[in-house]
C-alpha positions in Angstrom: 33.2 38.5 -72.2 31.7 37.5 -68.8 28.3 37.3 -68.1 26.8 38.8 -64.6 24.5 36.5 -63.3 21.2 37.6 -61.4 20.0 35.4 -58.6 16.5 34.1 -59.6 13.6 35.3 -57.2 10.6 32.8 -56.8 7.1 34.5 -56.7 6.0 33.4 -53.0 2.4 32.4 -54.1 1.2 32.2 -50.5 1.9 36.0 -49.8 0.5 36.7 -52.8 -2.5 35.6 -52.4 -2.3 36.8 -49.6 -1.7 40.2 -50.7 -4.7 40.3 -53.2 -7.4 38.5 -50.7 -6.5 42.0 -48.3 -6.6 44.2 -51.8 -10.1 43.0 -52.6 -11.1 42.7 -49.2 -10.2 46.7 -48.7 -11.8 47.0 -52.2 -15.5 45.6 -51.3 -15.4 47.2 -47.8 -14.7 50.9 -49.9 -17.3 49.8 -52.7 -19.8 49.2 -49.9 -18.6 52.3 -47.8 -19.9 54.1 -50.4 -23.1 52.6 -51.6 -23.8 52.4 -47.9 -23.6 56.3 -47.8 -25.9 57.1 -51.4 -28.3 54.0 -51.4 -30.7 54.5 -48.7 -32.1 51.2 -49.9 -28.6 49.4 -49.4 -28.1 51.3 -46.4 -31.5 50.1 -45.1 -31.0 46.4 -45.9 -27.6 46.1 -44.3 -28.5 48.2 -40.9 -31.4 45.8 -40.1 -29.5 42.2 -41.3 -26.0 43.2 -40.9 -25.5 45.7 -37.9 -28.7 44.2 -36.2 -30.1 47.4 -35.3 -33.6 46.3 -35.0 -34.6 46.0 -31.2 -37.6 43.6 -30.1 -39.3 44.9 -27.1 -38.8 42.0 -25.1 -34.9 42.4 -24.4 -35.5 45.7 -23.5 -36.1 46.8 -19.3 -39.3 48.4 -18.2 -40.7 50.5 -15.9 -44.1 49.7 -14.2 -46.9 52.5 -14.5 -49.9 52.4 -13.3 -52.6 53.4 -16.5 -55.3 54.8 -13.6 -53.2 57.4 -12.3 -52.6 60.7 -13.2 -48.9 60.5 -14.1 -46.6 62.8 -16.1 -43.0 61.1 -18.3 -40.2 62.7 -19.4 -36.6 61.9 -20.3 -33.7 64.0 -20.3 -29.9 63.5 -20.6 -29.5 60.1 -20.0 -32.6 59.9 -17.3 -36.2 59.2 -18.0 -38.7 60.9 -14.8 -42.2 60.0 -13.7 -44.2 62.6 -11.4 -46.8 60.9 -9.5 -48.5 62.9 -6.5 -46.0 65.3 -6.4 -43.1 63.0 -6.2 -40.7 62.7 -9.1 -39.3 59.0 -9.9 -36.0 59.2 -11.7 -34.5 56.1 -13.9 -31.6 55.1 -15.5 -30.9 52.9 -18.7 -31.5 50.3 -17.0 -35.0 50.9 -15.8 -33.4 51.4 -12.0 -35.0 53.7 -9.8 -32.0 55.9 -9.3 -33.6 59.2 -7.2 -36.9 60.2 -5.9 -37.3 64.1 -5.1 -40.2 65.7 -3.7 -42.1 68.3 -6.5 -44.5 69.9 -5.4 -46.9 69.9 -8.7 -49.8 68.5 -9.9 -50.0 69.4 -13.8 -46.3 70.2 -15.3 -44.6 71.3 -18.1 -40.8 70.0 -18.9 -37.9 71.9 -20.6 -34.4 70.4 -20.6 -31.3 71.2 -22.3 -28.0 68.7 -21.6 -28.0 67.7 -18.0 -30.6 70.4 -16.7 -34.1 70.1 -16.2 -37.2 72.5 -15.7 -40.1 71.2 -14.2 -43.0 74.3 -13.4 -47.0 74.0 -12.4 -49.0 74.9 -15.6 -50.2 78.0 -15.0 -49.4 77.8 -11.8 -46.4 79.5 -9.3 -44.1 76.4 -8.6 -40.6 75.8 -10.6 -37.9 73.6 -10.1 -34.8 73.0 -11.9 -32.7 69.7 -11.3 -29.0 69.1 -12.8 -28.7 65.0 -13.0 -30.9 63.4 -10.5 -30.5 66.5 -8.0 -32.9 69.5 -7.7 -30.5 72.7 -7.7 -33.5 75.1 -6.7 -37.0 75.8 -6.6 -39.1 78.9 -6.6 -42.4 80.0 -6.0 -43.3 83.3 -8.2 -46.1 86.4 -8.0 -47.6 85.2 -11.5 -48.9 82.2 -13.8 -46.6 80.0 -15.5 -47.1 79.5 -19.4 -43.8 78.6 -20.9 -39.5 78.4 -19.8 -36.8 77.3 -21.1 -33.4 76.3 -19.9 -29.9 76.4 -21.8 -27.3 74.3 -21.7 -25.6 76.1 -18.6 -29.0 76.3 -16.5 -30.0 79.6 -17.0 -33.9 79.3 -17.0 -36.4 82.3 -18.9 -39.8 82.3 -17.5 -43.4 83.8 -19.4 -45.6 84.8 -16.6 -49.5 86.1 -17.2 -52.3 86.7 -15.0 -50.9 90.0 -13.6 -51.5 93.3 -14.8 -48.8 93.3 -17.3 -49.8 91.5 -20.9 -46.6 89.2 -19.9 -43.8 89.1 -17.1 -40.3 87.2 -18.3 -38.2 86.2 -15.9 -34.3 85.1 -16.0 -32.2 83.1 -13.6 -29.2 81.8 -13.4 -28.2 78.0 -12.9 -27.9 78.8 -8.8 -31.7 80.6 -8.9 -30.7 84.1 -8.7 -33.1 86.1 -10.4 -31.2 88.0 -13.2 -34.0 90.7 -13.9 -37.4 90.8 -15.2 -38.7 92.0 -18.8 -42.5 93.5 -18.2 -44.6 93.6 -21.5 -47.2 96.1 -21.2 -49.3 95.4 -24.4 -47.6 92.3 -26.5 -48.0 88.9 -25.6 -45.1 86.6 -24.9 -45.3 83.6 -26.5 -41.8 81.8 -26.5 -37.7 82.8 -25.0 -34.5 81.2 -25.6 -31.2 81.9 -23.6 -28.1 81.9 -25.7 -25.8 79.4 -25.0 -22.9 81.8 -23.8 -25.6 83.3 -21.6 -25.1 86.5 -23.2 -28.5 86.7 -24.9 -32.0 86.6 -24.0 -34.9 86.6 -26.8 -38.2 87.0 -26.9 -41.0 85.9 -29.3 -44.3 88.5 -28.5 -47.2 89.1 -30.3 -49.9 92.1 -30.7 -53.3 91.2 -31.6 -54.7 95.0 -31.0 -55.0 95.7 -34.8 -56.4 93.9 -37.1 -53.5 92.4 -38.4 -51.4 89.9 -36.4 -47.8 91.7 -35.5 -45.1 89.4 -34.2 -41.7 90.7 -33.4 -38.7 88.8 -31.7 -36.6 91.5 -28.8 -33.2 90.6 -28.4 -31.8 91.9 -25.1 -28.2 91.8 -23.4 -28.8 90.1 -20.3 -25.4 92.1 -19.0 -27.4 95.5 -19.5 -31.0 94.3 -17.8 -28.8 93.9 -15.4 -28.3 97.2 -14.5 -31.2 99.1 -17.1 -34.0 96.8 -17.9 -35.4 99.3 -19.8 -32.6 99.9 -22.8 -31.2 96.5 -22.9 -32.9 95.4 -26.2 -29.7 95.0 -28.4 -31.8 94.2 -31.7 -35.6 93.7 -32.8 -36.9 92.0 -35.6 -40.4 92.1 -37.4 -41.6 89.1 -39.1 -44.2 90.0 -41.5 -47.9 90.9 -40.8 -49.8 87.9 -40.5 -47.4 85.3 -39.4 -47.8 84.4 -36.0 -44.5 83.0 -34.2 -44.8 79.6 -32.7 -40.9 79.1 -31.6 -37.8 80.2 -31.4 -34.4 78.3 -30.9 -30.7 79.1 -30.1 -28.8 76.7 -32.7 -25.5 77.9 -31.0 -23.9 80.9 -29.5 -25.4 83.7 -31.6 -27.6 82.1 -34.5 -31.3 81.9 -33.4 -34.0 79.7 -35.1 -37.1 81.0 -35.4 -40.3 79.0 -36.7 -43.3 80.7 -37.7 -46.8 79.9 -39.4 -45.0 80.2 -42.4 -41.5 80.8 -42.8 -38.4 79.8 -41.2 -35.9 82.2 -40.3 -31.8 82.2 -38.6 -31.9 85.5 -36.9 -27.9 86.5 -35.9 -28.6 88.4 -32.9 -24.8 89.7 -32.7 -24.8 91.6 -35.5 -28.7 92.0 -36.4 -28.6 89.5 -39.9 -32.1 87.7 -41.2 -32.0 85.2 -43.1 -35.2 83.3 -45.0 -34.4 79.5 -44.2 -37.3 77.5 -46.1 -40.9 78.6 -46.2 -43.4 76.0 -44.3 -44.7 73.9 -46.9 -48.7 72.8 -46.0 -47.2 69.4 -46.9 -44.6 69.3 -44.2 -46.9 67.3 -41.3 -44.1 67.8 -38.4 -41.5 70.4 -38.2 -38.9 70.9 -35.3 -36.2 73.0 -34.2 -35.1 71.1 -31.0 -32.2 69.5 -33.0 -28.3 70.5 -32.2 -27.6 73.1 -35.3 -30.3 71.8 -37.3 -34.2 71.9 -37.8 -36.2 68.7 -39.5 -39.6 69.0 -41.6 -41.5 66.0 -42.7 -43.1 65.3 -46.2 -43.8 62.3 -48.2 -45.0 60.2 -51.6 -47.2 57.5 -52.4 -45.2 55.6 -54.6 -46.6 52.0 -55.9 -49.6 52.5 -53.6 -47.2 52.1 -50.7 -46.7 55.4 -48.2 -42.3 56.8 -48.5 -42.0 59.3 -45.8 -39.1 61.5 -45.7 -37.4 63.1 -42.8 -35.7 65.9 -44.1 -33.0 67.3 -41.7 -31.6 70.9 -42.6 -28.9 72.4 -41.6 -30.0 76.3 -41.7 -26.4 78.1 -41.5 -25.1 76.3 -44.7 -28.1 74.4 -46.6 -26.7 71.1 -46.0 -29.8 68.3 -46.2 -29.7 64.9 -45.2 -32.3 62.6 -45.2 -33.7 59.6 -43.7 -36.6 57.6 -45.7 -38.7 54.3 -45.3 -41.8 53.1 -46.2 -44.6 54.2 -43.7 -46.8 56.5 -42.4 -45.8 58.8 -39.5 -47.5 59.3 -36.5 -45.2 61.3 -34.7 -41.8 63.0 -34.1 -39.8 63.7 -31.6 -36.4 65.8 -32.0 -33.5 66.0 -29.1 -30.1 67.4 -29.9 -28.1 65.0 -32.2 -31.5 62.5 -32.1 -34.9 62.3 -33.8 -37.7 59.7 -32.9 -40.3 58.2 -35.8 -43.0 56.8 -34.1 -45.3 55.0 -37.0 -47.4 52.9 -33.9 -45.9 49.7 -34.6 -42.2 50.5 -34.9 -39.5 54.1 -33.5 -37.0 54.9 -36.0 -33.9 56.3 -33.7 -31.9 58.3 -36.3 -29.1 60.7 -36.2 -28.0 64.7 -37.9 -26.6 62.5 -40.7 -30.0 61.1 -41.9 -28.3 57.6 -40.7 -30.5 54.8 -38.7 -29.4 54.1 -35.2 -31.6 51.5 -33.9 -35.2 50.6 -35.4 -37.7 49.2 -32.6 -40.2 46.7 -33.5 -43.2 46.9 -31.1 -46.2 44.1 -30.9 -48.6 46.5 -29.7 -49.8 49.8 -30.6 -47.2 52.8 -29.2 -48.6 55.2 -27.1 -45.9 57.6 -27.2 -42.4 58.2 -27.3 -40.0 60.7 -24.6 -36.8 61.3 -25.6 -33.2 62.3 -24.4 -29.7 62.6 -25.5 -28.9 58.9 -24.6 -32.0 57.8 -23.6 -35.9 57.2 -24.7 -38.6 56.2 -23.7 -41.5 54.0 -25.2 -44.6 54.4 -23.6 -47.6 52.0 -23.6 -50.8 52.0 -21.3 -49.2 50.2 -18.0 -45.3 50.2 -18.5 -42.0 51.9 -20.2 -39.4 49.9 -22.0 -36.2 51.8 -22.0 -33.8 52.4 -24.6 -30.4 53.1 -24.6 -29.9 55.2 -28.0 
């Protein structure tokens, strides 16, 4: 009986190896993915000595400022602005001077959203509202200026007092035409927000007639002022006696945020739905609603006698948390869409929605203060700004 005969196969020990140096490489890289995601610790450790995301001031550009003028920063977008006798200075990234626009105030108050901007005189008439490094319009209105906002299309809301109305609200659209005007004959406004799909106008007011403080937010169609002022309020909601409202926030078309003296609440204004977010803890130092679908709060633990803040970041539609901690005190915070800003005086924490470090600046000298945009911040000190590209 014949006998079939195989052909022998040598093990090529080179491709082997091969083989299992890519297997364990892939293997380390997943094990590290993941301890990278859980251990904050880990995750710490390898963003400052692996990714290099610490940043030393002095490779960083700078704008000149003079410290014995009265002069006004913000950044927005990707820009960062200085108004200086009633001319606004506009930088890039780069620290270049990139557009210089005649604004005619003195004392301002900023409000951006995107690539729009809302510059108005504090209590005064003037308002402008630039797209880029370009102003779009300007106004001058019968009233004095408290608070506006702007969406992300450019429609602007303005609270007007000192006129014989409690409160005067004003909407435009991003080309300055006035929409219609909301008069509030014995509330107080104290904040609006324009829905993103520019459906939606809301309004935070206040009565402080009774003894008890009454807060209420009106949600009008902006379609129906239109036409009927008077019956466009689609939906109102009454937060509880005592709590006084100090913001309110579109998170995206029809999900507002609203912050109060003790509570946080997600008001759906399309089909009239409150829900009870978190209640404001008096250990939560900072809390902000300026992030992209998500608020932050601040709390933290002495641990070892060392200071571990926490930066908790909260999505309110589905609970989700995330959190970014170090060891530190914080001084302040600064939230803008998908960014958040730790100043601590000697170092900014840039960190994103997922509770991840982005860059971590190291300053020699004390930080003033901290402006900050989608793509752009900021760091202030008393005669210059060094500019970051986040």
């Amino acid at each position: 009986m014949s006998v079939i005969k195989f052909p022998s196969r040598k093990l090529n020990k080179k491709k082997m190896i091969i083989f299992i140096s890519i297997c364990s490489v892939a293997l380390m890289l997943l094990i590290g993915s993941i301890i990278y995601a859980f251990s904050s610790s880990f995750r710490a450790f390898i963003d400052i000595y692996i990714f290099r995301k610490g940043i030393k001031s002095d490779n960083l550009p700078s704008i000149e400022i003079s410290s014995d003028e009265d002069q006004y920063f913000y950044a927005y977008d990707k820009y960062i602005v200085v108004l200086n006798k009633n001319v606004l200075y506009t930088y890039n990234n780069s620290g270049e001077k990139v557009a210089t626009n005649d604004i005619n105030i003195t004392s301002p108050i900023f409000a951006s959203k995107n690539k729009f901007l809302v510059i108005a005189e504090n209590n005064g008439n003037n308002i402008y509202l630039l797209s880029g490094t370009n102003v779009l319009w300007q106004n001058t209105l019968d009233g004095n200026i408290s608070k506006i906002s702007v969406n992300k299309n450019g429609y602007v809301s303005v609270i007007l007092s000192g006129t014989s109305y409690k409160s005067i609200v004003i909407s435009f659209n991003a080309k300055g035409k006035e929409l219609f005007k909301t008069y509030l004959s014995s509330n107080l406004a104290l904040a609006t927000d324009i829905s993103n799909d520019n459906k939606y106008l809301s309004i935070a007011e206040i009565d402080y007639s009774g003894s008890i403080i009454k807060s209420v937010i009106k949600n009008i169609s902006i379609e129906k002022a239109k036409t009927d002022p008077t019956n466009s309020v689609v939906y109102t909601y009454n937060i509880n006696d005592g709590e006084l409202i100090t913001n309110i926030k579109y998170q995206d078309k029809s999900n507002l945020v609203c912050l109060t003296t003790n509570n946080i609440y997600l008001l759906n204004v399309a089909d009239s739905v409150d829900n009870h977010v978190i209640s404001v803890d008096s250990n939560y130092e900072f809390i902000d609603v300026n992030l992209k679908n998500h608020l932050l709060y601040t709390s933290n633990n002495y641990y070892n006698f060392t200071n571990i803040s926490y930066i908790n970041i909260l999505n309110p539609q589905n609970a989700s948390l995330n959190t970014y901690e170090f060891k530190g005190t914080v001084k302040e915070v600064y939230a803008n869409a998908e960014k958040i800003a730790i100043n601590t005086g000697s170092e900014v924490h840039f960190v994103g929605l997922n509770g991840w470090l982005i860059k971590k600046y190291d300053s020699y000298n004390e930080v003033h203060n901290v402006i900050l945009g989608d793509s752009i911040a900021g760091i202030i000190y008393k005669d210059k700004i060094k500019v970051l590209e986040i």
